[in-house]
C-alpha positions as CSV (number, residue, x, y, z in Angstrom):
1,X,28.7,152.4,116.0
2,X,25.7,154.7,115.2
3,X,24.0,152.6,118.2
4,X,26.5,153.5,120.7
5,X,25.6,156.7,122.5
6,X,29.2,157.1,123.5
7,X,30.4,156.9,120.2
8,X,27.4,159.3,118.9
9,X,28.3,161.9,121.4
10,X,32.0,161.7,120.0
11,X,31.1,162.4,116.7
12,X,28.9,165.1,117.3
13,X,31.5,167.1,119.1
14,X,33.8,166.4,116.6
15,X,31.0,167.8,113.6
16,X,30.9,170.8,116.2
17,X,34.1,171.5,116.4
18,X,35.2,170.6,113.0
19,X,32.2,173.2,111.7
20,X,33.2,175.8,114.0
21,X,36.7,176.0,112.2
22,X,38.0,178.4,109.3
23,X,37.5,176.7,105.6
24,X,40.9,177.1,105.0
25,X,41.7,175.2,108.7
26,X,39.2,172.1,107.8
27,X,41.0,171.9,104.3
28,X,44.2,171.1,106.1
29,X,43.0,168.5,108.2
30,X,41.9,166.4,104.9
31,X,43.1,163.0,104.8
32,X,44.9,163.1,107.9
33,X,44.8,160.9,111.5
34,X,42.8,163.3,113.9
35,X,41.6,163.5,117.5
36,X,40.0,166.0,119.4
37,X,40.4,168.5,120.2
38,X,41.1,169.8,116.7
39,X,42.6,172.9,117.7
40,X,45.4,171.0,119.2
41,X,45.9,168.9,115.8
42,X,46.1,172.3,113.8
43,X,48.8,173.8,116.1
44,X,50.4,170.7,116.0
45,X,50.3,170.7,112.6
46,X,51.6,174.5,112.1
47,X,54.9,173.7,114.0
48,X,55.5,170.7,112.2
49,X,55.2,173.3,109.0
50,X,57.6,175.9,110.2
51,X,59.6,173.6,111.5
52,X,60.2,170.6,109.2
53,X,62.3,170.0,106.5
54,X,62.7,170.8,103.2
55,X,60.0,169.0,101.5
56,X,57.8,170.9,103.8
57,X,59.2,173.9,102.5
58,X,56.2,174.7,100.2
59,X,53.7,173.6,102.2
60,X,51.1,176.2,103.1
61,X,52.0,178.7,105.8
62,X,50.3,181.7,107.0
63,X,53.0,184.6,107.0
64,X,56.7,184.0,105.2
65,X,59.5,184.2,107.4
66,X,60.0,187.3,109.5
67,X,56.0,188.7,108.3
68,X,56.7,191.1,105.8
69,X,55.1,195.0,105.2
70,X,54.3,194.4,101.6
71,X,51.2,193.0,99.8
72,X,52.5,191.0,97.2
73,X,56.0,188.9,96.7
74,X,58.0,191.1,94.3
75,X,58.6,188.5,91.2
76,X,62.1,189.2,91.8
77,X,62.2,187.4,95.3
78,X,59.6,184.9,95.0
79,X,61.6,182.1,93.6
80,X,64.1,180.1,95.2
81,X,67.6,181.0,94.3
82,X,68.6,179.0,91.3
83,X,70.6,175.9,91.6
84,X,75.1,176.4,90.8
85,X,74.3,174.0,87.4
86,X,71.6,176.3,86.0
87,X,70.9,179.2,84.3
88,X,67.9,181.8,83.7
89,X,66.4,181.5,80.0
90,X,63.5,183.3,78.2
91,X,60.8,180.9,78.0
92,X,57.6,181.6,74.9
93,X,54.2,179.5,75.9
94,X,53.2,177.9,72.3
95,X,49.8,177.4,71.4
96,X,49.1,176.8,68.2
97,X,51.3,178.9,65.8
98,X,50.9,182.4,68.3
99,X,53.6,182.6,70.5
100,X,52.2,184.4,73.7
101,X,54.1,186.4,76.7
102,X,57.6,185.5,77.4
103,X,58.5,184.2,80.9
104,X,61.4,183.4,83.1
105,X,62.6,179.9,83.8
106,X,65.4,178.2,85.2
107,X,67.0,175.5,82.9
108,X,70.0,172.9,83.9
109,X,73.0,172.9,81.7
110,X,71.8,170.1,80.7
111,X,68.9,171.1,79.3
112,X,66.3,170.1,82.2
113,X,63.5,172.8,82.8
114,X,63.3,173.7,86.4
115,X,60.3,174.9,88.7
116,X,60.0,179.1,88.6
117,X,59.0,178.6,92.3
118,X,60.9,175.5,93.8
119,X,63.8,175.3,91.1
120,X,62.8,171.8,91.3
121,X,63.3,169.6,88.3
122,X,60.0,169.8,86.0
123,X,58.7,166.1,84.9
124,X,55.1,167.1,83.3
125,X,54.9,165.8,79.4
126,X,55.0,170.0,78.2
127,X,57.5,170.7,80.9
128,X,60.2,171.5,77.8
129,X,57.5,172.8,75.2
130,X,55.2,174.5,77.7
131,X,51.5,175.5,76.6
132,X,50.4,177.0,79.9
133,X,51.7,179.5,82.5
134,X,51.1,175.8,84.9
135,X,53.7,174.0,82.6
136,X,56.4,176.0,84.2
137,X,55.8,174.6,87.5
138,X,56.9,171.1,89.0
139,X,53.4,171.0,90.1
140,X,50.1,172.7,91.1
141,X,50.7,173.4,94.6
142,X,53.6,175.3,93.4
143,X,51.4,177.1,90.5
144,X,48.8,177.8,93.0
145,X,51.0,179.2,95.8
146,X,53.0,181.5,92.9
147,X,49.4,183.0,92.1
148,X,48.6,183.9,95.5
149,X,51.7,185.3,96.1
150,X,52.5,187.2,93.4
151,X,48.7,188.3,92.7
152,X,46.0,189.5,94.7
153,X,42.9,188.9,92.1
154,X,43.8,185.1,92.6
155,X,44.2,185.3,96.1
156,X,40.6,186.8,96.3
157,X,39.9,183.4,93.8
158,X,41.3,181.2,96.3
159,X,39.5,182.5,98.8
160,X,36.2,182.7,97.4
161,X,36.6,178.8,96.5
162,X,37.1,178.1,100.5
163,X,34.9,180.8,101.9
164,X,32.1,181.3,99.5
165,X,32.2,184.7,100.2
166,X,30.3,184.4,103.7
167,X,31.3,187.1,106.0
168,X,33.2,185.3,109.1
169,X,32.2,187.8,111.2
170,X,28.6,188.4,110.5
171,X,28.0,185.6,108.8
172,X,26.5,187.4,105.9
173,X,26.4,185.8,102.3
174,X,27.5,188.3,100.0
175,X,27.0,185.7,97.3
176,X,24.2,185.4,97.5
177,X,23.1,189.3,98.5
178,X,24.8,190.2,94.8
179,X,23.0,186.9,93.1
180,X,19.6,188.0,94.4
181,X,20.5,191.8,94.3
182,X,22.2,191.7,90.1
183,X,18.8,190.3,88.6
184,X,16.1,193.3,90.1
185,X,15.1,195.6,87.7
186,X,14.3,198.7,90.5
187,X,16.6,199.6,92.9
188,X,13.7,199.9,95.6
189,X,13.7,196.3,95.6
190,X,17.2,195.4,96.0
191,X,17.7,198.3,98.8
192,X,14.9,197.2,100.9
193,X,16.0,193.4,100.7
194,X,19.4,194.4,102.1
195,X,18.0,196.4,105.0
196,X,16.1,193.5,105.6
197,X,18.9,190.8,105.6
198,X,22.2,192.6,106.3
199,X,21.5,195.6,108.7
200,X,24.6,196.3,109.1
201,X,25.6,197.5,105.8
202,X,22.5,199.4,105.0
203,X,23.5,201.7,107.6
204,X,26.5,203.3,105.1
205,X,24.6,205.0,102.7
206,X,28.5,205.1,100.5
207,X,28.3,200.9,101.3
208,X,24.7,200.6,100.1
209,X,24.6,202.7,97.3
210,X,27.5,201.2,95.4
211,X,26.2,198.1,95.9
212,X,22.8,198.6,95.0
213,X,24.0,200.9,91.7
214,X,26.8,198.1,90.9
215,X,26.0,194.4,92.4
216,X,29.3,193.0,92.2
217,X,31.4,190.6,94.3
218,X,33.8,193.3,95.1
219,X,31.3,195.8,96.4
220,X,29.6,193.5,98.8
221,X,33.1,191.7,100.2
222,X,36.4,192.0,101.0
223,X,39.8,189.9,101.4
224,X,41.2,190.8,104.7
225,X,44.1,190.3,106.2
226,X,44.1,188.7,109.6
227,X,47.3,190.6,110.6
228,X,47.0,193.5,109.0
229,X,49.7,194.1,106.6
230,X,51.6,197.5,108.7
231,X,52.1,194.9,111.4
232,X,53.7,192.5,109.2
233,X,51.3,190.4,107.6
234,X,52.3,190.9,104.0
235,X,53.0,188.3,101.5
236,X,51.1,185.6,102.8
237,X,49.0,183.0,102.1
238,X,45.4,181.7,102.5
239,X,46.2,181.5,106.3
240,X,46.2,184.6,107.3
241,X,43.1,185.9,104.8
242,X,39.6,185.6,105.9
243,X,36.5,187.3,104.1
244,X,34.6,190.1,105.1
245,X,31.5,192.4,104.1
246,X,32.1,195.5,103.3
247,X,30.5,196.9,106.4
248,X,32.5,194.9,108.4
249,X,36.0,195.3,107.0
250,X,35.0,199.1,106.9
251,X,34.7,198.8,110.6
252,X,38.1,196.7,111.0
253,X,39.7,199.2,108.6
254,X,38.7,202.1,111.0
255,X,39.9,200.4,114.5
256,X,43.4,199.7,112.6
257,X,43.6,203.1,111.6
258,X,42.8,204.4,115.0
259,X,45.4,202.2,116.1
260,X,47.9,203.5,114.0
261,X,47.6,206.9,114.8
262,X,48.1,206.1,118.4
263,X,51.4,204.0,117.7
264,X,52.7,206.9,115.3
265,X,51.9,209.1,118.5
266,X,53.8,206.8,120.7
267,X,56.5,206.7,118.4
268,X,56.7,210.4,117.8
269,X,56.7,211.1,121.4
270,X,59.7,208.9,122.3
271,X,61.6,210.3,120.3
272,X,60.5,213.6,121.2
273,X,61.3,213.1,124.9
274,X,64.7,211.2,124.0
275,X,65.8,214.1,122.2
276,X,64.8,216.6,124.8
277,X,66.2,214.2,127.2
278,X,69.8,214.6,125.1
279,X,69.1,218.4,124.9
280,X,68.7,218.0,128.8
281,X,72.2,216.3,129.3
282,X,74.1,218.4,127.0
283,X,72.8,221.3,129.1
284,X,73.6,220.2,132.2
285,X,77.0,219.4,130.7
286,X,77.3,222.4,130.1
287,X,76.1,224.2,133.3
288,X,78.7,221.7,135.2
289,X,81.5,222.8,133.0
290,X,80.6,226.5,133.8
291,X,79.8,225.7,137.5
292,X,83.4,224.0,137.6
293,X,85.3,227.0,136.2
294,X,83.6,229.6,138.2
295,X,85.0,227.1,141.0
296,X,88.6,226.8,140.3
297,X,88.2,231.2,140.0
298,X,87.4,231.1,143.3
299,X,89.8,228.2,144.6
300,X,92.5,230.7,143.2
301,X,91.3,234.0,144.7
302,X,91.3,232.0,148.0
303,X,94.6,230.9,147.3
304,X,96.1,234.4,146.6
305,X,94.0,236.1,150.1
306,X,96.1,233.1,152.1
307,X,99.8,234.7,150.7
308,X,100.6,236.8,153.6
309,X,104.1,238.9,153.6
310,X,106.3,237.2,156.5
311,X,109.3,239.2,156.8
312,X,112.3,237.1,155.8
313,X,109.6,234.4,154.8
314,X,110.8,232.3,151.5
315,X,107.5,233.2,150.2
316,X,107.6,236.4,150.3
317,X,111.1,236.7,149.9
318,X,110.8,237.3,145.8
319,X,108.6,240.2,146.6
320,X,110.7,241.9,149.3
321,X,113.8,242.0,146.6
322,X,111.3,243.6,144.0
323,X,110.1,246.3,146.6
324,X,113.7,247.3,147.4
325,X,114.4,247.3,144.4
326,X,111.9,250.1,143.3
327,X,113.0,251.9,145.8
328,X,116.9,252.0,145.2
329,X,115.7,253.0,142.1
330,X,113.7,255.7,143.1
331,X,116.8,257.3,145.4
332,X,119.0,257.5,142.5
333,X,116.8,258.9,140.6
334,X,116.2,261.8,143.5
């Protein structure tokens, strides 16, 4: 195989492309049939998620149904909703002769502890006498997927286990800036090696000093939403996170506040001009109502200048007998 140029040039552009892709993208193509290009098998591969049936329910997806404007899965909503034979029950982890936090867990009327996440039955050996916070779950996908959800230091985790905390954007290690940053004794030292390797930062004096004063993880990177969390892209999982520097998440933060302003401008301006366009119409309604009275005024004045006295006319009849009248009556009185 190795022999065969066609085969060599196959392999190489799948290493490419394969290399080119997200951690969190090359850790669902494990240990399954591929063929280039893999872009193809990952959308492929997404519809069958959202699409699929219920065992797929669980399976890894980027955004939950409908996005959502919130950070974190309120513990309230995360599970599913608890089967018609079951019941909620206050459950005590044992270890040892402390009893530690108590937790919520579905149980069967029968006396079968059920998944907090999937409300799937639970099989594991301490499923009924549970030790750990993981012996509440059916399994670790769902243990895993509650955490992420429901916290966003182990999201962070998650990430850093697929990412390694290398910037996607600038490619920077921010492991291994704090590793080589934590150790140095003078802060000289560790400032000049970050001008030297990561530019980009050094340029925010606020970004550099923390960093340099406290060499920490969270000071030199960042879990970022892909879709940024105002636009829906809340509650998610490892899909739609990516990791970023500080200097560069500063710079995303900035363009999606930007862009926020100008969509709360937009917004406020519609309704502005709708409700200057309703202030419009009712004043117009109100100028045609006016404009119609003055009108019919003026229809009736005509009216009364086209009543001419015919003599012996039937219309003017009524107003003959009222004018002789007056004037028998002003005779007798003479």
């Amino acid at each position: 195989m190795m022999e065969n140029e066609a085969w060599q040039n196959i392999l190489q552009a799948f290493m490419k492309e394969r290399n080119g892709l997200r951690p969190v993208d090359q850790k669902k193509l494990l240990r399954k049939p591929l063929q280039l290009p893999l872009t193809s098998e990952l959308w492929y591969l997404k519809e069958s998620i959202n699409h699929g049936s219920e065992a797929n329910d669980l399976m890894p997806q980027g955004l939950l149904k409908g996005g959502s404007k919130q950070r974190n899965t309120p513990l309230s909503e995360i599970s599913q909703p608890l089967p018609a034979n079951a019941s909620w029950k206050k459950i005590s982890l044992c270890r040892g002769r402390k009893k530690e936090k108590e937790y919520t867990q579905g149980w069967t009327v029968t006396g079968e502890p059920l998944c907090k996440l999937c409300q799937k039955p639970c099989k594991g050996k301490l499923s009924k006498t549970p030790e750990y916070f993981e012996d509440l779950f059916c399994e670790m996908a769902c243990f895993q997927e509650y955490r992420v959800k429901t916290s966003q230091g182990s999201l962070r985790e998650e990430l850093f286990k697929m990412e390694h905390g290398v910037c996607v954007a600038c490619k920077l290690d921010c492991h291994e800036l704090v590793n080589y940053i934590r150790p140095l004794r003078y802060v000289a030292r560790g400032r000049e090696h970050v001008e030297k390797v990561a530019p980009n930062l050094a340029r925010s004096k606020k970004l550099l000093d923390k960093l340099i004063n406290y060499p920490r993880e969270g000071n030199a990177w960042h879990a970022d939403h892909i879709i940024p969390v105002y636009r829906g892209g809340g509650e998610c999982n490892l899909d739609n996170m990516r990791t970023l520097c500080v200097a560069c998440h500063s710079d995303v933060t900035k363009a999606q506040s930007k862009e926020r302003r100008l969509r709360n401008k937009r917004g406020k301006d519609r309704v502005r001009d709708i409700l200057k366009g309703l202030k419009l119409g009712s004043s117009r309604e109100h100028n045609s109502k006016e404009q119609d009275d003055i009108e019919t005024r003026n229809k009736e004045d005509e009216d009364d200048l086209l009543m001419i006295d015919v003599p012996g006319s039937d219309y003017s009849r009524a107003t003959d007998t009222v004018t002789v009248s007056n004037q028998e009556n002003q005779d007798e009185a003479e």
